[in-house]
N, C-alpha and C positions, 0 to 999 in steps of 0.2 A: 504493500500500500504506500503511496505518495504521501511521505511527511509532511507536506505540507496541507493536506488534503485535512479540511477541519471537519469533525465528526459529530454532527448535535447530538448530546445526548438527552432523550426524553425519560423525563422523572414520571415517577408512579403515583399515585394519590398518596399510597405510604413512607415513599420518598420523601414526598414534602412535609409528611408529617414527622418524621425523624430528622429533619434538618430543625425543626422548628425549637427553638433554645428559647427558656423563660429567662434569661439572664441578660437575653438583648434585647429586651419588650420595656415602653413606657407606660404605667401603671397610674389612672386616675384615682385619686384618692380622697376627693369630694369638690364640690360644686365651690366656686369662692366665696359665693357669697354668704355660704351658710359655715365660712369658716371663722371664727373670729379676730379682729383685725387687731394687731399690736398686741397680741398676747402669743405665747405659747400654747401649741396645739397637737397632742398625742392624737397618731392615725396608725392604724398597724396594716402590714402585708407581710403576709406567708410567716407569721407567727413571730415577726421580728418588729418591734417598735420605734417611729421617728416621731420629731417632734416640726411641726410646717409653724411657722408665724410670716406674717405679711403685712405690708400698711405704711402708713407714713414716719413710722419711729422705728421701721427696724433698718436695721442699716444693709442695703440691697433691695429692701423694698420685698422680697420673698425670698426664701429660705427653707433649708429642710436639713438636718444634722441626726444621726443617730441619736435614739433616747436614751444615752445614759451619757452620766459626767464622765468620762477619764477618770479623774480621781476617787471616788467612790461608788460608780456605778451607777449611781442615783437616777431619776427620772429628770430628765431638763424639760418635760414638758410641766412638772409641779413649781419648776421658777418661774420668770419674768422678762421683759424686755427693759434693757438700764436708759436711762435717759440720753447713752448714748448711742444706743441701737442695736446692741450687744445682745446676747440670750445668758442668764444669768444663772448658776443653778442654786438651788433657796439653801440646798444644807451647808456646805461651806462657802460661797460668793464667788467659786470660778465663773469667768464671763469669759463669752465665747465670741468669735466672728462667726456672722451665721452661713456668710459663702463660702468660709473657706476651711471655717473649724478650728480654726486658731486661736490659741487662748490669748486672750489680750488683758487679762487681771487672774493672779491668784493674792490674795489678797493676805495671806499669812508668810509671801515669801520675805526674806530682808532685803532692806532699800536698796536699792541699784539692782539689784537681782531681773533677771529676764527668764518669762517662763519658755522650758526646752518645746521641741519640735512634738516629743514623744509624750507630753501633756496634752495633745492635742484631739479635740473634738473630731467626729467624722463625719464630713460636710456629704450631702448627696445631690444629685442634680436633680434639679425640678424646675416647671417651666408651667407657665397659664394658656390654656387653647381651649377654643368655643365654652367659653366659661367655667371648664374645668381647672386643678390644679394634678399637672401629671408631677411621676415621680421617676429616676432610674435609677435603682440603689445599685447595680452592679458594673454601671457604666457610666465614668465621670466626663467621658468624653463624647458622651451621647448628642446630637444633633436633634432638635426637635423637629425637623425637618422630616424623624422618624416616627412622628406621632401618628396614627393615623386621623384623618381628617373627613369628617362629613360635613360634604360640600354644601348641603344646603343649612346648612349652622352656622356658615361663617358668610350667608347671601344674606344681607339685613330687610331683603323682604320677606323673609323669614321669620317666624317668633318664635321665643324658645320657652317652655315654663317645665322648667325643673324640678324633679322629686329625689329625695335620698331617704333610706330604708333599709338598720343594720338587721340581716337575716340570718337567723339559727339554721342555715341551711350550705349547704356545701354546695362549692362551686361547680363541680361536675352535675349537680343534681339542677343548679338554676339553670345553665349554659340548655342544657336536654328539653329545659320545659320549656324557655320560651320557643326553642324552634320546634315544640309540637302544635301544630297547629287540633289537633283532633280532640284536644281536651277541651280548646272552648265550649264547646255546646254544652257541655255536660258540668264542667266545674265552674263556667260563668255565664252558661245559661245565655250563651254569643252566638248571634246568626252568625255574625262578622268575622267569625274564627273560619265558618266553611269555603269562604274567598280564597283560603291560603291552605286549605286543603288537598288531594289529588283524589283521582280516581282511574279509572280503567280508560274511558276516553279524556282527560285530564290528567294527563300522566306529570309528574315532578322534573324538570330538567336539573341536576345536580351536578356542579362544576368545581374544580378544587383547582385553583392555579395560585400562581406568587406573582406579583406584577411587579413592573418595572421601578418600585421603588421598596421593592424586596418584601412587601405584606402577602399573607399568607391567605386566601380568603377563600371560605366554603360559600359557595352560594347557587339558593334556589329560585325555581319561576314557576310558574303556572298559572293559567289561565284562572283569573280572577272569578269565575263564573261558582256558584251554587252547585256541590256538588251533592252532599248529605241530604240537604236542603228544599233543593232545585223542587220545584212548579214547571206544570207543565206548560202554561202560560209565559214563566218568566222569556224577556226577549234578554239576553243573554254575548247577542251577537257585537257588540262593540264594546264587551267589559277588557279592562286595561289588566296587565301584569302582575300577577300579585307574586312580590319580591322579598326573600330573606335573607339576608346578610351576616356571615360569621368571618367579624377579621381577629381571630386570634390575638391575646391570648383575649381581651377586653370588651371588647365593641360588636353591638348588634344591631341592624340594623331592619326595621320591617315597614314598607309600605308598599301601595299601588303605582306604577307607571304607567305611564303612556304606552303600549309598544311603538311609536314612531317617532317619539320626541326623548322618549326616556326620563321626562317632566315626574314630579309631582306633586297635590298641593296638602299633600300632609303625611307626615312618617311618625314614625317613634322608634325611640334610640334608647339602647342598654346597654350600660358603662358596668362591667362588673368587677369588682375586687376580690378575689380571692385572700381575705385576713387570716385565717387558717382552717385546716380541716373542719370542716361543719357550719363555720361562717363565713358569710360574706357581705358584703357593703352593695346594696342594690343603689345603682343610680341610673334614673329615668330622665327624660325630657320628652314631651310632646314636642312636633316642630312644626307648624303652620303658616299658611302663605294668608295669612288675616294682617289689618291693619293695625293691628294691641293683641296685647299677649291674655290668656287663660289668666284670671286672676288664679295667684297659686295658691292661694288654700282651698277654695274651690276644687282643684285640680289633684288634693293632698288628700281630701274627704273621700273624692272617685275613686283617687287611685288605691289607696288604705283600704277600701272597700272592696276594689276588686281582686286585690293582692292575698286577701285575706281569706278569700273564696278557695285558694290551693296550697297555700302556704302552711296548714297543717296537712293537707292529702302528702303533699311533696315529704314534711316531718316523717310522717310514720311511711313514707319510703327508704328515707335516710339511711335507718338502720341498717337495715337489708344490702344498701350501696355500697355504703362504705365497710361494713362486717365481710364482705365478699372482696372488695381489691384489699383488705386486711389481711384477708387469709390467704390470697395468691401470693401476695409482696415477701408474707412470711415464709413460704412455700416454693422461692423463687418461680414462682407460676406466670408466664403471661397475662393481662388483664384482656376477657373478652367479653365485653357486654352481648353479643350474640348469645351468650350460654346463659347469661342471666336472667335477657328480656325472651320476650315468643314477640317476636316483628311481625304484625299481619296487615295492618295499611296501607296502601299505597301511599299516602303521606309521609311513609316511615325511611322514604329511601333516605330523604335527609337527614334523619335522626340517624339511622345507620353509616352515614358519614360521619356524622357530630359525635357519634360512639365509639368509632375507629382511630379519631384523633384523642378522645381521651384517655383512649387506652394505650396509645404509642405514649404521649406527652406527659399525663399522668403522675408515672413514676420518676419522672426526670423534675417535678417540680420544685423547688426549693422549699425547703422543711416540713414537704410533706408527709414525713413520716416523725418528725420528731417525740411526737408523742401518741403512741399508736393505738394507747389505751382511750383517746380522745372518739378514735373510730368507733369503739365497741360501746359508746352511749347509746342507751334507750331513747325513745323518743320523750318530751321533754311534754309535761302536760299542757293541756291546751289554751290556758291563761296564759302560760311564758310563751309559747310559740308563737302567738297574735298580739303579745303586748305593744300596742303602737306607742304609749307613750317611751319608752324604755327603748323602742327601736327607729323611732323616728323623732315622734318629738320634744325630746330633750336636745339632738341633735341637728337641729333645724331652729336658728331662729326667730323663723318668721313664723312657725306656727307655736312657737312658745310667746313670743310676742301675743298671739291673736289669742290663746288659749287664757293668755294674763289679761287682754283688753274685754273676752268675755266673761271673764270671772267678777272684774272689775263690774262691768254693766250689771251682771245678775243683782249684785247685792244692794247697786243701787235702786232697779225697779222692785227688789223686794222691801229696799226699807222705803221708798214712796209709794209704792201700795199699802203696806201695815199704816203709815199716815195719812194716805187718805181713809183709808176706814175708822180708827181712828177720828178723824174730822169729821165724820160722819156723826159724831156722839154728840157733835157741838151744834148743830142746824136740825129746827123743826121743819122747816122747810119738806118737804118730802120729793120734789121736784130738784134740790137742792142735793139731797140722802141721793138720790138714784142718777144724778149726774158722776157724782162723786165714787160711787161706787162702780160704774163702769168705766172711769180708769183709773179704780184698784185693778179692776180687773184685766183692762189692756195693760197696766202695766207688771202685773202679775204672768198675764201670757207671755208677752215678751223675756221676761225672766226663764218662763220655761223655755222658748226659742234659741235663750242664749246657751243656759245650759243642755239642750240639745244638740245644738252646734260642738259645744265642749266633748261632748260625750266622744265625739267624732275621733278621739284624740288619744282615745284610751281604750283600753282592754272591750270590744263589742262583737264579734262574732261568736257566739253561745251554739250549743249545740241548736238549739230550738229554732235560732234564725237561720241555722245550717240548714233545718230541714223545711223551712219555708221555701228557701232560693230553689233546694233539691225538685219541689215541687214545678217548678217552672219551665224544666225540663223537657215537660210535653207538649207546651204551647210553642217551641222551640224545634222539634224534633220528633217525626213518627217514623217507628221502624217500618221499613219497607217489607212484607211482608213474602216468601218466597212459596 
């Protein structure tokens, strides 16, 4: 053969997925705005903790340093930011540069003294995109150039309203769900899920390629048409593309296209975190081509709502997931979701790619296995698995804001209702008495409006509301009868 004669070599689906390294991936670690500004801020991935602070007092404006001091280990997200920009740790006063992890104060050394090299903090790279804050702990020379990028996020005719939701659920187990589409119907009671379904004439097209700025991306199409669903009436014949998107390890992408323009006027995007086995950090955004955005708490109550619909089904799968790549890993076993799940959808080709990658990538994760007794947890009862306050809104502060602004309001239409009835003791009147008391009573209702709002925010999916939604099922979906 002619040396010089160049030889393409074509890669296999599983080729690409054994190239694929978690150590050259940038990792989002929450939305900015819900991060708080000029303070120190503990975020964890893959079971290792850093500390992000941002704003106009830290010196670089954003920041991100391993969580512990050099000198005692300590947590530097429990210090402060110094008045000169510094990140400070509260047990003994070392202060740190936050770009570069350089100690620039130990404060017990003697006068003239200069703190060594090997005192030094460990800076990591981090960068802000379409409102995110990424991270790359393992590559300090990282280019964000590598991030991946959804193009209509960063088109300002565009709106983006943002959701973040820490979940008792493992990464492999979220990654699986969102790209199944066949569970809609039935756990959220979603015509809208059958769009992105297949079937026998509606077949899945599933693609696995690395594109020219090296991202790794699984993706599906199918004809956006009713397939579960489908009426015999429905006209069908100019429905658009309905498209899913996995760019490894992070970013999901799901909406409608045009087939001819490749346009669309509304997606939703999933930014996931792997923090460590069993949890993960869900970040959402709606993206629409409107002229103002989804007010976000509005958009917090939906989504809490609909999240909540599988988020224990997904729990008490958990077990089973993770108990089985426990026992292969120990077993030096291959991991094969084939032998775990029974595939029978046509919707399922993708999932059976989405399965293929987790099981080559999986074991190559970083500190996936550090604690492996973590895998062998029960399922977690179903108050902790659904607690939104504890998984969202403490970690959100706009709906900690609104949850404070409705608590506030209740008590004031409660202590102005108690006085106007009350006032009521004081007027013969009677025309007077019944003015009076119809707004104790609007403002009594309102009190209840607020705190139902509130409710929104905390622990509410019960069994009993489980089996109401359960019920809706039918209005949704009739078995086709053979």
């Amino acid at each position: 053969m002619d040396e010089n004669v160049e030889v393409e070599v074509v890669k296999t689906r599983d080729d690409l997925f054994q190239e694929f390294d978690w150590k050259k991936q940038w990792y989002p670690i929450g939305w900015a705005r819900d991060i708080p500004q000029n303070k120190p801020t503990k975020i964890t991935l893959f079971d290792e903790d850093y500390v992000v602070a941002h704003g106009d007092k830290v010196k670089g404006g954003l920041i991100c340093l391993k969580d512990a001091c050099p000198h005692r280990l300590a947590a530097l997200s429990e210090g402060r930011i110094t008045p000169d920009g510094l990140v400070q740790c509260a047990y003994h006063g070392w202060a740190f540069d936050g770009q570069s992890g350089k100690t620039e104060l130990i404060p017990q050394l003697p006068e003239g003294s200069e703190p060594d090299e090997s005192a030094c903090a460990q800076s990591v790279k981090i960068a802000e995109k379409m409102g995110l804050f990424w991270i790359n702990p393992y590559d300090s020379s990282a280019s964000e150039e590598s991030i991946p990028v959804v193009n209509e996020m960063m088109n300002p005719d565009f709106k983006i309203t943002p959701n973040v939701r820490d979940l008792p659920l493992d990464y492999s187990v979220l990654v699986e769900n969102i790209m199944d589409p066949d569970h809609g119907l039935f756990a959220h009671q979603s015509v809208a899920f059958d769009m992105y379904s297949a079937s026998k004439d509606h077949p899945q097209d599933v693609r696995v390629t690395k594109d020219d700025k090296g991202f790794l991306r699984v993706f599906a199409r199918v004809n956006s048409t009713k397939k579960l669903t489908a009426k015999g009436d429905d006209d069908q014949s100019n429905a658009p593309y309905a498209t899913q998107e996995f760019i490894p390890p992070s970013t999901i992408q799901i909406c409608r296209r045009d087939p001819k323009t490749e346009e669309t006027k509304f997606m939703t995007n999933f930014f996931l975190v792997p923090t460590r086995a069993g949890e993960t950090r869900f970040l959402s955004c709606a993206v629409a081509k409107l002229p103002f955005a989804v007010p976000r708490t509005l958009s917090h109550i939906q989504l809490n709502n609909f999240l909540d619909q599988d988020t224990y089904l997904l729990a008490t799968e958990q077990p089973h997931v993770l108990r089985n790549e426990a026992e292969a890993i120990s077993n030096s076993q291959s991991l094969d979701r084939r032998k775990m799940y029974k595939y029978r959808s046509p919707a399922e080709r993708l999932l059976l790619c989405v399965g293929r990658f987790l099981d080559i990538s999986l074991p190559k994760m970083p500190n996936r296995y550090s604690n492996m007794v973590r895998m062998l947890d029960p399922c977690p009862p179903r108050t902790k698995v659904l607690d939104r306050y504890e998984q969202h809104t403490k970690i959100c502060p706009d709906s900690m804001n609104f949850v404070a602004r409705l608590q506030k309001f209740s008590k004031t239409m409660k202590l102005a209702s108690f006085a106007l009835i009350f006032a009521t003791l004081g007027f013969e009147n009677i025309t007077t008495k019944i003015s009076l008391g119809l707004w104790a009573i609007t403002f009594y209702s309102m009190k209840w409006a607020a705190d139902s709002l509130r409710a929104e925010f905390y622990f509410k999916h019960t069994e009993e509301r489980r089996d109401v939604e359960l019920e809706r099922i039918d209005k949704v979906f009739t078995p086709k009868m053979s």
